[in-house]
matplotlib code that plots the C-alpha trace (Angstrom):
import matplotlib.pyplot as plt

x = [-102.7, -105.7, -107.9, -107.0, -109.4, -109.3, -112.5, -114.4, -117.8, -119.5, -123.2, -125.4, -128.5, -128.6, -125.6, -123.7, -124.9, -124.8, -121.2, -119.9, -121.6, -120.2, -117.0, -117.2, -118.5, -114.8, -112.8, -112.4, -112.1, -114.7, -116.2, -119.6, -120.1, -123.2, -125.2, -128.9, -130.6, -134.6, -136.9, -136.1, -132.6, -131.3, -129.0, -130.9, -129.3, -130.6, -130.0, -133.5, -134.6, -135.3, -136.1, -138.3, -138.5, -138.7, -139.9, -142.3, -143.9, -144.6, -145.9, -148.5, -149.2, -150.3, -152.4, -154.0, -155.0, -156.5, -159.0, -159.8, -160.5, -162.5, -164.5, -165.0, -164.3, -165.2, -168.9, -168.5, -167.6, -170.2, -169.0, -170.7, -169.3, -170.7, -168.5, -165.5, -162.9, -159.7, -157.1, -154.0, -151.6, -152.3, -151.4, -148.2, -147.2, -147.5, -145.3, -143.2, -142.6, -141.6, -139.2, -137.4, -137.3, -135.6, -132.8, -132.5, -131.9, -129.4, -127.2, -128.1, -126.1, -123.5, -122.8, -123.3, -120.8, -118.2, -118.6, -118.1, -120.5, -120.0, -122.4, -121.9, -120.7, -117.3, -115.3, -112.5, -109.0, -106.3, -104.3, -101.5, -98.4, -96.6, -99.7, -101.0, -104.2, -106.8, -107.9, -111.6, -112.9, -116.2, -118.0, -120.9, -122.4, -119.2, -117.1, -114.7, -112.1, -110.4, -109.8, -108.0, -108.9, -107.1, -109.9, -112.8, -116.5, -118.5, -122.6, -123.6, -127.0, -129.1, -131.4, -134.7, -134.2, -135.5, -137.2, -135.5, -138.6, -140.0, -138.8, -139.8, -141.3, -143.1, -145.9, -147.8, -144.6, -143.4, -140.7, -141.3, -140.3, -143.2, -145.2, -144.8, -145.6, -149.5, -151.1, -154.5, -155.7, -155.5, -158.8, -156.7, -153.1, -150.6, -148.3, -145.3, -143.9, -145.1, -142.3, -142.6, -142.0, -144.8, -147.0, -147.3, -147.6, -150.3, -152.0, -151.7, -153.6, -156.0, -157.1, -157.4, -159.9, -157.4, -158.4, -155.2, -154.0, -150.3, -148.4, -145.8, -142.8, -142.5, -144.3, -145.7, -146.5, -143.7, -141.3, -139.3, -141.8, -142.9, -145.3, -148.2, -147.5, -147.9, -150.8, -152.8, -151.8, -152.8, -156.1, -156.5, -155.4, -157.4, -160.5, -160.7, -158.0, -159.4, -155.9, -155.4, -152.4, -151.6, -148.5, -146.3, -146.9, -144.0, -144.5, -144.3, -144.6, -145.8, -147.1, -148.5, -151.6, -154.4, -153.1, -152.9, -150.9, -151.3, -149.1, -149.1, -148.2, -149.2, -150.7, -149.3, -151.5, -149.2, -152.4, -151.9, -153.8, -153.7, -153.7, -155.1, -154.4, -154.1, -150.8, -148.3, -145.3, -142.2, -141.2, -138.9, -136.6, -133.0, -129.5, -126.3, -125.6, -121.9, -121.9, -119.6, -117.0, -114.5, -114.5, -112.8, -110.3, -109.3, -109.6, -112.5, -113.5, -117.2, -119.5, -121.6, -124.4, -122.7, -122.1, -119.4, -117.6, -116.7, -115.9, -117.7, -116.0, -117.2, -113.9, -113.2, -110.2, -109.1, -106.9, -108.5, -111.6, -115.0, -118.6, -122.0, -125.4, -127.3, -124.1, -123.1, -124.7, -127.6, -130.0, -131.0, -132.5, -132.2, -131.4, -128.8, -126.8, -126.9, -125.6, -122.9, -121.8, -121.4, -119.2, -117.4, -116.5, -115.5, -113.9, -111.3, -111.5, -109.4, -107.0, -106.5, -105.9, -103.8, -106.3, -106.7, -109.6, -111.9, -114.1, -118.2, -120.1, -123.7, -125.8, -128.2, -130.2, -131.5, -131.9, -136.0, -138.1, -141.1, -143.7, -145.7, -149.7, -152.4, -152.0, -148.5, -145.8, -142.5, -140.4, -136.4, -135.2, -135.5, -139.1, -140.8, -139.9, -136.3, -135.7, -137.5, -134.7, -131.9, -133.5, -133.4, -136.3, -138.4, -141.7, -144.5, -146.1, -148.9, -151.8, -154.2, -154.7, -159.0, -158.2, -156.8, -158.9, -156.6, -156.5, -160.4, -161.1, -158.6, -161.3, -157.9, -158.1, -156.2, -153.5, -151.4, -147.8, -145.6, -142.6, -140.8, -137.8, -135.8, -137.2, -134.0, -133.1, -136.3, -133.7, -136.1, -135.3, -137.7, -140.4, -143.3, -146.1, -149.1, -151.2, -151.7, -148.5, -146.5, -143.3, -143.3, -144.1, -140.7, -138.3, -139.3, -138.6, -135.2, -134.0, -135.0, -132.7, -130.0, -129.9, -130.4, -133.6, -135.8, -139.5, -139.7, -137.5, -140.2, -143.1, -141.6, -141.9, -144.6, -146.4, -148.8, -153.0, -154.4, -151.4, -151.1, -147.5, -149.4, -150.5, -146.2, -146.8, -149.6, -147.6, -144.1, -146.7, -148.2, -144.7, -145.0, -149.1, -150.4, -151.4, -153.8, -156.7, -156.9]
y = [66.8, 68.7, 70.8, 74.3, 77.4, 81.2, 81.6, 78.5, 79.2, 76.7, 77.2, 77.7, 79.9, 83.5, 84.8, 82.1, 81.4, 85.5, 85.4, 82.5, 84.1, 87.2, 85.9, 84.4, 87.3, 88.8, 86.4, 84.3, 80.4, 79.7, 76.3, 76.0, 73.5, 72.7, 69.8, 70.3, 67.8, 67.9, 65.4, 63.1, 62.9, 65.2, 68.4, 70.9, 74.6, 77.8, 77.0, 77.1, 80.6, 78.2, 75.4, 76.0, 79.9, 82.5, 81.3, 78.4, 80.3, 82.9, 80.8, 79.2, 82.9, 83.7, 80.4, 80.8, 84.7, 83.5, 81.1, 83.8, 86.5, 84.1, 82.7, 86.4, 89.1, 88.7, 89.1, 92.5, 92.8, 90.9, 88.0, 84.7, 81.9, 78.7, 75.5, 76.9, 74.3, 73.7, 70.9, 70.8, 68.3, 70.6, 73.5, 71.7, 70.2, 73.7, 75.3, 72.4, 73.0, 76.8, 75.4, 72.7, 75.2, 78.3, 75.5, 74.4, 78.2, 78.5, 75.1, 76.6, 80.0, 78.1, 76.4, 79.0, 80.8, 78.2, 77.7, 74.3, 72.7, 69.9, 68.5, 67.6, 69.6, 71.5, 71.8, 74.3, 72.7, 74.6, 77.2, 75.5, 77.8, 76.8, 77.3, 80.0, 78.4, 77.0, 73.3, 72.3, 69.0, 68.3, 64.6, 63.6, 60.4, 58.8, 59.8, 62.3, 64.8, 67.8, 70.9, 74.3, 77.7, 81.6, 82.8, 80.9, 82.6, 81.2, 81.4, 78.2, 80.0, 79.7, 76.6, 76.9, 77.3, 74.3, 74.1, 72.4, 70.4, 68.8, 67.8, 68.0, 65.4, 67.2, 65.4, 66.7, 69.0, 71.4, 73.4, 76.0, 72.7, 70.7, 73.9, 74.0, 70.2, 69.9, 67.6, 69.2, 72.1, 71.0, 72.2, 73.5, 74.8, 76.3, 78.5, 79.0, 82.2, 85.7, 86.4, 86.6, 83.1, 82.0, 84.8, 84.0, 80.2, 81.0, 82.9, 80.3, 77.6, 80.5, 81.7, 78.2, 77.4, 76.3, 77.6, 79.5, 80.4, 82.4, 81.9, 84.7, 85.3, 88.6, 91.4, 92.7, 92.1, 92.4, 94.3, 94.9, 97.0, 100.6, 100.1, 102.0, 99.4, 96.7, 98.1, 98.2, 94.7, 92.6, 94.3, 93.3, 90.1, 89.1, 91.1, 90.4, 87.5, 85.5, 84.6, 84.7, 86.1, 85.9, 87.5, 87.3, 83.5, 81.0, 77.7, 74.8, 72.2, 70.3, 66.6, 64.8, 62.4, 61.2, 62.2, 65.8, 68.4, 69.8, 73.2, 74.2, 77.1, 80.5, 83.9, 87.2, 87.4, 84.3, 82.3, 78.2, 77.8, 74.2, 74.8, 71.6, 71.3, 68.8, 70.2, 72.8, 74.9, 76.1, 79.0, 80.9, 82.4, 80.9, 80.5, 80.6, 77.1, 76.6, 73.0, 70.9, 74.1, 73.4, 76.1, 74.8, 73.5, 76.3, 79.0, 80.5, 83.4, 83.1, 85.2, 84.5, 84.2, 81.8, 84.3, 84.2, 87.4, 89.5, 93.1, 95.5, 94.0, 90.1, 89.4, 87.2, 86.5, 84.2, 85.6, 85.2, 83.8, 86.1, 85.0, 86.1, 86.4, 84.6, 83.2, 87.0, 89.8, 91.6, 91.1, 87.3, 88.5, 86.5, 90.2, 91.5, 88.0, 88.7, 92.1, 90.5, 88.1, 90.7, 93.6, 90.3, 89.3, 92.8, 92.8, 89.5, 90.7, 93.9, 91.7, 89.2, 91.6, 93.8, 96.9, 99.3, 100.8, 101.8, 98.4, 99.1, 97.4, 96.9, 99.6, 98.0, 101.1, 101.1, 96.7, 96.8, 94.0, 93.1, 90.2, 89.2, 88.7, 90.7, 93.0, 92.7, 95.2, 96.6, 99.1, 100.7, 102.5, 103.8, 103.3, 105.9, 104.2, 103.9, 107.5, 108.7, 106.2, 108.1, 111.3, 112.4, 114.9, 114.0, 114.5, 112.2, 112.5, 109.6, 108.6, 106.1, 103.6, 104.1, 107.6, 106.2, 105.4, 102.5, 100.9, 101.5, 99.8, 96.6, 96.2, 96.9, 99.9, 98.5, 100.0, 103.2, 104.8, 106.6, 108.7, 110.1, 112.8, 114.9, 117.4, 120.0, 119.0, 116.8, 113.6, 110.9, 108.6, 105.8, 104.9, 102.8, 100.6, 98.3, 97.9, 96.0, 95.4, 97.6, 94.5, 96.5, 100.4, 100.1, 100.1, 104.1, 104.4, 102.7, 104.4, 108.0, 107.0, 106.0, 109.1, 110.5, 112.3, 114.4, 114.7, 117.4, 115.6, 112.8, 115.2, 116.9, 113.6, 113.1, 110.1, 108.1, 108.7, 106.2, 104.2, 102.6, 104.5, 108.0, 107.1, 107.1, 110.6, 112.0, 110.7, 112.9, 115.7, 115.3, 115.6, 119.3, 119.0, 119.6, 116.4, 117.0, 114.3, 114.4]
z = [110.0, 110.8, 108.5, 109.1, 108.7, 108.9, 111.4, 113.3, 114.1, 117.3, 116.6, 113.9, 115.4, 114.1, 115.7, 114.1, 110.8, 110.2, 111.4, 109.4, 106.0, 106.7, 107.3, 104.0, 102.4, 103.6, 102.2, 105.4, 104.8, 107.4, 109.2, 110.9, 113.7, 115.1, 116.7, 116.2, 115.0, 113.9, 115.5, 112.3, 113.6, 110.7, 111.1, 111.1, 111.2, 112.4, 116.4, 119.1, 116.8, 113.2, 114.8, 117.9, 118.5, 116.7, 113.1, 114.2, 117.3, 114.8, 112.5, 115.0, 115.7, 112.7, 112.3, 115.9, 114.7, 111.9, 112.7, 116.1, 113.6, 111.9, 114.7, 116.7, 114.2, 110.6, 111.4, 111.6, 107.8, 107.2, 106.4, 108.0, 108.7, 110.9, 112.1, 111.9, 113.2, 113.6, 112.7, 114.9, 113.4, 109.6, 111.9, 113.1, 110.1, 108.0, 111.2, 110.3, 106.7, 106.8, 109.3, 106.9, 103.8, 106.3, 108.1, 104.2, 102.8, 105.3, 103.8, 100.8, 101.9, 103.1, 99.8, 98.2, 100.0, 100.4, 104.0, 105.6, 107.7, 110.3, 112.3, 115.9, 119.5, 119.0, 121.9, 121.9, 123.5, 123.2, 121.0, 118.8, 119.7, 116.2, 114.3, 116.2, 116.1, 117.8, 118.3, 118.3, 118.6, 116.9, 118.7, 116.4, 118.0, 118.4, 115.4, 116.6, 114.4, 115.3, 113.2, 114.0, 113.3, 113.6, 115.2, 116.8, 117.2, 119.7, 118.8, 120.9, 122.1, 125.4, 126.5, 128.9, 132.6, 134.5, 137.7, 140.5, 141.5, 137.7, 134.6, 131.2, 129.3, 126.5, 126.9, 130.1, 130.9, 128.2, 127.4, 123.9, 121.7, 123.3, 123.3, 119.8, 119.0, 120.7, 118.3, 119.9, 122.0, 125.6, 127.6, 130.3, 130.0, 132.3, 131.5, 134.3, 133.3, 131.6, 129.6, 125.5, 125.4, 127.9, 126.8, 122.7, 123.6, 125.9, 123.2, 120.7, 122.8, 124.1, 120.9, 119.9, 122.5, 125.8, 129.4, 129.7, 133.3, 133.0, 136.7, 137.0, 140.3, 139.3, 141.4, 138.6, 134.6, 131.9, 134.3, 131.4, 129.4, 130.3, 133.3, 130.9, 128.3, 130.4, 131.9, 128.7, 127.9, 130.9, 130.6, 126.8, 127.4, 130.5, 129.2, 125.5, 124.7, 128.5, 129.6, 133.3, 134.7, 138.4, 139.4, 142.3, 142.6, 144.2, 142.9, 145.6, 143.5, 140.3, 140.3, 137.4, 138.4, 136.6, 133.2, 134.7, 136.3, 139.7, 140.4, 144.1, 144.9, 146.7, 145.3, 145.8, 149.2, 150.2, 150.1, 149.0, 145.6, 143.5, 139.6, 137.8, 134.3, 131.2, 129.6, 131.2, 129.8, 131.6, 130.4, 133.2, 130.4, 129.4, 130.2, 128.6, 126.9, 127.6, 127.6, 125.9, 125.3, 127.4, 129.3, 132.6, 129.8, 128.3, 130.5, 129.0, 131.6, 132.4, 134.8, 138.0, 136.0, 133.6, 130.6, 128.7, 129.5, 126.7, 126.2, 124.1, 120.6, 121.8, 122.5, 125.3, 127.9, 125.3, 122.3, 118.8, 120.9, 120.5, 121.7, 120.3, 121.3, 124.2, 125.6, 126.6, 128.1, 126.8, 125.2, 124.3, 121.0, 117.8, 116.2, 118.2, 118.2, 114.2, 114.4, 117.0, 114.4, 111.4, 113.7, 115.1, 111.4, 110.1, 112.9, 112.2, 108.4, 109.9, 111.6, 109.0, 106.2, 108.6, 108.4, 110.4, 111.4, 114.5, 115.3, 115.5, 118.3, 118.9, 120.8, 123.2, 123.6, 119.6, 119.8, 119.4, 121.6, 119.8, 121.5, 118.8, 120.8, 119.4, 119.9, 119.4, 121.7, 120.8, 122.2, 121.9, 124.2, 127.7, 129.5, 132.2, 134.7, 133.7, 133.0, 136.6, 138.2, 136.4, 137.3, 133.7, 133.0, 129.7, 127.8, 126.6, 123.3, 123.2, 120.5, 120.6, 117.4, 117.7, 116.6, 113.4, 110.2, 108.9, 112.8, 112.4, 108.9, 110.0, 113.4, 115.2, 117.5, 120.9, 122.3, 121.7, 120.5, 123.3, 122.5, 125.4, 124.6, 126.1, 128.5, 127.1, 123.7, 122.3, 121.4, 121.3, 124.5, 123.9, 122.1, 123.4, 120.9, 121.5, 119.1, 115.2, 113.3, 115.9, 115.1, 112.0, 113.1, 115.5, 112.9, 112.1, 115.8, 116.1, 113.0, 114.0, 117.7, 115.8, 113.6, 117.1, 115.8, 118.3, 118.0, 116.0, 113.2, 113.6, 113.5, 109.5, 108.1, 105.7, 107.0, 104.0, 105.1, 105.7, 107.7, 110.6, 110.9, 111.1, 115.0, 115.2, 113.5, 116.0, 119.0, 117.7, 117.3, 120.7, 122.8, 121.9, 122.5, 119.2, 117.9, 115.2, 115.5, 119.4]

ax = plt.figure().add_subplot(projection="3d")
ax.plot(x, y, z, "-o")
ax.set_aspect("equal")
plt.show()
């Protein structure tokens, strides 16, 4: 007979792992099933975010920033410096070792908690009417076994979007793993997509010393960011970073000769260009990974984008079946599949103990985006251009990071804070940032909209001199025009 558990969790990324020690944490007998593996062949938890997004891109970030301010910026301190030099696979391999200790924390965690973890794909079959339970088959290179489980979270992630006409290799052709794995800086790199993914690998390399050219479909530069945000970034990154960004491109095709790569395609004056590079990264954003779920199967109700479709509590069309994270809508953010995975928990804690109780759910408008260039950019909330469409009326408070004496002392003084509030009753709508450290400076802002604060509220709070957080200060003070250092 089967091994039976309270909660069965199909992924281990942070919408998984979260939910399975939370579940724990509640008293749930809870399983983990995941199938990533590390380039040694090892499981590996902690999904595409541990193991080749968030923690290592990050990591080569901060390396890549490092030896920039070194080569173009210490001088100014005073301090010289001559050959300065850099060694890739040292880079790589210290990317590679705060990735092993974070995926073993997280066994750690699950020890510690008394969670089970099996490695390999879990496939959900069907619901055992007599046990009122659900079966999932788990396939690890062969070996096959079958478990059940009350309730069953799926947290099986997203995987790059692949172009019709090329594949990736990860030697000439890269998705974010190869991206990630360069064992030197390519001369010339393309980049296929200006998203956060294509646009903090492209720093990496360009800091590094790569000729970076960034090809983008979109009409215009991160879309998705206030259009005055986005503004002052393409013309930081093009005039003091060198990237090149060409937007409104439609790639005609990619070919690999000579040891290179030759993108055709045609600019946003539909003229034919040719793009010859040594290495080149796909990055045109991700898709649901449903594969291997059995959702045909089972029933399992999926959208036209390929989505799982839940309801505002992750539930799906399936009873005792919830889904987290990038496999459902919003946004595919290693934070808000996190925060998915605790409500879904405390959510099945309720049921199983028989509680009652009014379930939470995660609000999309107070999830912050963060892309982590330098200067790095984060907002929450709604943008200008977002508010104009709705035809809500609003006001702009806005302070620049030169006017600040800590942004001044640091040699970092691009970019600005935005706050936009309500026209009528000053509730803070959105709040805008490029500039140093702003990944940090946006958690002020999300907590003050979900304590549904207005400007003013922002504007009485003491901010420490000298701080980078006083240009979120000046900004509160200018939606009512008296900023003080302006």
């Amino acid at each position: 007979m089967s091994e039976t558990f309270d909660v069965a969790v199909i992924g281990a990324g942070p919408g998984g792992y979260v939910a399975a020690i939370r579940c724990a944490q509640l008293g749930l007998n809870t399983v983990c099933i995941d199938e990533w593996k590390n380039p040694k062949g090892k499981a590996s938890l902690g999904g595409t975010c541990l193991n080749v997004g968030c923690i290592p891109s990050k990591a080569l970030l901060e390396s890549s920033e490092n030896y920039f301010q070194i080569k173009h910026k210490v001088s100014a301190h005073g301090i010289a410096t001559e050959n300065v030099s850099v060694d890739v696979p040292v880079m790589i391999a210290r990317k590679d070792k705060i990735v092993t200790t974070f995926t073993a924390g997280i066994a750690s965690l699950f020890k510690k908690n008394k969670i089970k973890s099996i490695h390999g794909r879990g496939t959900l079959l069907k619901q055992e009417s007599s046990a009122n339970a659900w079966q999932i088959k788990i396939d690890d290179n062969g070996s096959t076994e079958i478990i059940q489980a009350k309730h069953v979270i799926v947290a099986t992630g997203s995987v790059p979007r692949s172009l019709p006409f090329t594949s990736i290799d990860n030697n000439l052709i890269l998705d974010n793993a190869g991206a990630l794995a360069l064992t030197e800086v390519p001369k010339r790199l393309g980049v296929i997509g200006a998203g956060v993914i294509g646009l903090e690998m492209g720093s990496v390399w360009c800091r590094l010393g790569a000729e970076v050219t960034i090809l983008e479909a979109m009409p215009g530069f991160l879309m998705a960011a206030d259009e005055q945000i986005a503004k002052e970034a393409k013309s930081i990154f093009t005039k003091e970073l060198g990237l090149q960004i060409n937007t409104g491109v439609n790639i005609k095709s990619i070919k690999v000769s000579n040891n290179n790569v030759i993108v055709n395609y045609s600019d946003s004056n539909n003229q034919e260009q040719i793009l010859e590079v040594d290495k080149l990264i796909i990055a045109i954003g991700r898709i649901p990974n449903t594969t291997g779920l059995g959702v045909g199967e089972n029933g399992l109700l999926l959208d036209e984008r390929g989505f799982i479709v839940v309801d505002q509590y992750c539930r799906t069309n399936l009873t005792n079946v919830y889904a987290v994270g990038d496999v459902v809508r919003g946004p595919m953010l290693a934070h808000k599949a996190s925060e998915e995975g605790v409500v879904v928990a405390e959510m099945i804690a309720h049921i199983a103990k028989s509680q009652a109780g009014e379930n939470e759910v995660v609000d999309f408008n107070t999830v912050p985006w963060v892309i982590y260039t330098a200067p790095e950019i984060a907002w929450v909330g709604k943008n200008e251009q977002e508010l104009r469409a709705a035809g809500i009326a609003y006001k702009t408070g806005q302070f620049p990071f030169i006017a600040n004496g800590r942004a001044r002392a640091m040699g970092e003084t691009s970019g600005f804070v935005k706050i936009l509030a309500d026209e009528k009753t000053d509730r803070v709508l959105g709040v805008h940032m490029i500039g140093p450290h702003v990944s940090e400076l946006i958690s002020e802002a999300v907590m003050a909209m979900k304590f549904s604060a207005s400007s003013q509220d922002i504007a009485c709070i003491v901010h420490a001199h000298p701080s980078l957080s006083e240009v979120f200060h000046e900004a509160a003070l200018g939606v009512d025009k008296r900023a003080l250092h302006i």
